[in-house]
C-alpha positions in Angstrom: -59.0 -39.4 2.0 -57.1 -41.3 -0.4 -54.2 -44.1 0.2 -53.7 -43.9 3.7 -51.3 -45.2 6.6 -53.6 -47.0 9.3 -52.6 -44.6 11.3 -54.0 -41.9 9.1 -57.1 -43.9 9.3 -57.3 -43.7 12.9 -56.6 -39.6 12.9 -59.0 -39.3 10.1 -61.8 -41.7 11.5 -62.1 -43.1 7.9 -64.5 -46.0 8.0 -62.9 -47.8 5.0 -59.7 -48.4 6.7 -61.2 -50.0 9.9 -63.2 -52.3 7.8 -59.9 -53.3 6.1 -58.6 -53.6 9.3 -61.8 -55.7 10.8 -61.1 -57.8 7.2 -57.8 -58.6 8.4 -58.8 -59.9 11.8 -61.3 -61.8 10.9 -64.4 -62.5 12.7 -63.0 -64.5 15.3 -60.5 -62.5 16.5 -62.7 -59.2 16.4 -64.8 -60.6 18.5 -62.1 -62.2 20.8 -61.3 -58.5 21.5 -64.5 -57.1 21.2 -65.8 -59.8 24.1 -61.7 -59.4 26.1 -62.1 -55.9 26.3 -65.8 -56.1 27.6 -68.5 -55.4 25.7 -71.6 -57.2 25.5 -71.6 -57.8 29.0 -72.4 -56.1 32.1 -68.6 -54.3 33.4 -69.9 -55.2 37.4 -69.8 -51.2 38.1 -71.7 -50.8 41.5 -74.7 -48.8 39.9 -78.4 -49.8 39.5 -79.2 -50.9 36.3 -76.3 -51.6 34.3 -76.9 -52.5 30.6 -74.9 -55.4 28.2 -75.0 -53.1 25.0 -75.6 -55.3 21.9 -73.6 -57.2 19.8 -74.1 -59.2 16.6 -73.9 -63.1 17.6 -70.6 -64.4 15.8 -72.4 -67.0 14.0 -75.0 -64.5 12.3 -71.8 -62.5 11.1 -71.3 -62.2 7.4 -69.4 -59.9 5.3 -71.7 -56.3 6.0 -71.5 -57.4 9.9 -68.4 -58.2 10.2 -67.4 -54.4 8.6 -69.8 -52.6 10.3 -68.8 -53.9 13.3 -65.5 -53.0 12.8 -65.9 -49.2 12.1 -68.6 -49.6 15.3 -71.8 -49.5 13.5 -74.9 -52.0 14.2 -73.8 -52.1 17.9 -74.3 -50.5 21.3 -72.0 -50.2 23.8 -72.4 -48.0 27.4 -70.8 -45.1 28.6 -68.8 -47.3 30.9 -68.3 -50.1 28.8 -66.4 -47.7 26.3 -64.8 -45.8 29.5 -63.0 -49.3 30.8 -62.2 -50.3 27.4 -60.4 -47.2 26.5 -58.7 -47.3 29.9 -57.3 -50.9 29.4 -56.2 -50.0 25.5 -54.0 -46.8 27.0 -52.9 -48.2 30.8 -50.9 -50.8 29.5 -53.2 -53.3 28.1 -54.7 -54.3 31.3 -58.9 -54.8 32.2 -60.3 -53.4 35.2 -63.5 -53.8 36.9 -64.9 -49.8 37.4 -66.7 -48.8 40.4 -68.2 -45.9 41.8 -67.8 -45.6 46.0 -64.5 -45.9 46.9 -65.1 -46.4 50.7 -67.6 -46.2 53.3 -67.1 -44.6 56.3 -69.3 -44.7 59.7 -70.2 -40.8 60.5 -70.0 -41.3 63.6 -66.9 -43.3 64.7 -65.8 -42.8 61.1 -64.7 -46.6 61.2 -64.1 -47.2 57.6 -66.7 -50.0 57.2 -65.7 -50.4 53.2 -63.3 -50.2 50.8 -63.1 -51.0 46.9 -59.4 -51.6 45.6 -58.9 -51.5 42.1 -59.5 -55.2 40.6 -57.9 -56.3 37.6 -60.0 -58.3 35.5 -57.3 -59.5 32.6 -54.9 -58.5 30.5 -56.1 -57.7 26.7 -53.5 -56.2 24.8 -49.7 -56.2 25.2 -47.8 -53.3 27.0 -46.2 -53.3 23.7 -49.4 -52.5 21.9 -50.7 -50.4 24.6 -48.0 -47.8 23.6 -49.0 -48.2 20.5 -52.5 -47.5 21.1 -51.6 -44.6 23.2 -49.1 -43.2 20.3 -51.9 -43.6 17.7 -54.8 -41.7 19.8 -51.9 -38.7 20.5 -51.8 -38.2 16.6 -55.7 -38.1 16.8 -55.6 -35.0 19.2 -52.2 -33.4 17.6 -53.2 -34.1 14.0 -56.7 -35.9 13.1 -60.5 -35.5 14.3 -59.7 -34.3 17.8 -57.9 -31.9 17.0 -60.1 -29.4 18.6 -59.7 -31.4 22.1 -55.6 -30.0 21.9 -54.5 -28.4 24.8 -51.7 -26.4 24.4 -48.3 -27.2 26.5 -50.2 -30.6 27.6 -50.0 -34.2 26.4 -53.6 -35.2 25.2 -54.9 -38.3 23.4 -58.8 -39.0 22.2 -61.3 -40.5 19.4 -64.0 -38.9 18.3 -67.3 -40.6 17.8 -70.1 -40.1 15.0 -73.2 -42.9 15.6 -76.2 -42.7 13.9 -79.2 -43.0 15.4 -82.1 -46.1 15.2 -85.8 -44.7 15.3 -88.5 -46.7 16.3 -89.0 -48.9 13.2 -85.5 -50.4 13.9 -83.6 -47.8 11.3 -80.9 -45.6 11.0 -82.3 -42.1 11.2 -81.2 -39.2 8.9 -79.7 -36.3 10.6 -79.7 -37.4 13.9 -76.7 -38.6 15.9 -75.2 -39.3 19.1 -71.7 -37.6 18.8 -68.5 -38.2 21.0 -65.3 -37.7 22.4 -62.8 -39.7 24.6 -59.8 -38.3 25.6 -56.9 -38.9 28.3 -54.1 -37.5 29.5 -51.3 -37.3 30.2 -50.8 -39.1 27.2 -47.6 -40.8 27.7 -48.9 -41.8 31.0 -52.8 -41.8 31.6 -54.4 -41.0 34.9 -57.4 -39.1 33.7 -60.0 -40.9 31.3 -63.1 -38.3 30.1 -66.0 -39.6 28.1 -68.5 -37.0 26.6 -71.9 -37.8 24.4 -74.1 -35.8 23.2 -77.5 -36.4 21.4 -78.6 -34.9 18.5 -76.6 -31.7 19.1 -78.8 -28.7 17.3 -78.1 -26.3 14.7 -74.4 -27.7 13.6 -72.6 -30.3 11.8 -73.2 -33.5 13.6 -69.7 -34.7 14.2 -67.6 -35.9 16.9 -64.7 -33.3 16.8 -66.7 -30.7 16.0 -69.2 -30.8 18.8 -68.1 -33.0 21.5 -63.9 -33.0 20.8 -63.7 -29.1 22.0 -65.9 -29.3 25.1 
């Protein structure tokens, strides 16, 4: 791509420019976010058989670790995991615990016997930054990776999502992916968070804006 704002590196997805930016940090305070924001840990969701994801341990972190993990790669996260952190980075800056019934009711007297309220775990980012965040995935949708995911008339923001794939042996495969898109909207104020993955999409170019961004 060239010299590049970083926020030409986040509409562009270039990989370089996150590991500057993971340089920058430092490993401490990548993984102060990367642990703030939730991952590595179960999120509490009321489902069966919730996983942590995996994350390098800080102190086996050296240089290729540290930008890998920065750009995402040599780490698992969840569906949900990625779903509550994206909804924290664009609501404000603030961490809530996801759940799946919101009440339940008796059929018969249809006494409300429980209810789940939203529950705010912690704040992770400034409002501030939030805006930020919120401004920077816009330009993804308007200008960048997703731009496929546009809709017309409406206020949309997203990242795509390339991740190569580990075979048995413990490495990365060639030609197969898990590709992705998350988008919100409205995008100057989010109600509506959508995650899509899909594996090994067939018969295409294996890339998050090109296969998941337009569904």
């Amino acid at each position: 791509h060239g010299t590049q704002t970083m926020l030409e590196v986040v509409e562009n997805s270039c990989n370089p420019g996150f590991v500057h930016l993971g340089q920058q940090l430092g490993t401490d305070r990548l993984f102060d976010y990367i642990t703030n924001f939730g991952f590595g840990k179960k999120t509490g969701i009321d489902l069966a058989g919730e996983g942590t994801g995996i994350l390098f341990k800080k102190e086996n972190v050296g240089p290729v670790e540290q930008a890998t993990t920065a750009f995402g790669q040599g780490v698992s996260v969840t569906p949900i995991q990625q779903v509550m952190a994206v909804s924290a980075a664009v609501n404000g800056g603030y961490l809530y615990e996801p759940y799946i019934v919101k009440r339940t009711i008796n059929s018969e007297t249809e006494e409300v016997i429980e209810e789940r309220k939203p529950k705010e775990k912690q704040a992770v980012i400034s409002e501030e930054t939030s805006k930020q965040v919120r401004e920077a995935l816009e330009h993804v949708v308007a200008h960048g990776t997703g731009r496929p995911a546009y809709v017309d008339g409406y206020r949309v923001g997203g990242k795509t999502g390339t991740a190569q794939k580990v075979g048995e042996d413990g490495r990365y495969m060639t030609n197969s992916y898990i590709v992705s898109f998350i988008g919100f909207a409205p995008a100057d104020d989010p109600s509506l968070v959508v995650y899509l993955a899909i594996d090994h999409p067939k018969n295409t170019v294996q890339f998050g804006g090109v296969v998941a961004a337009p569904i």
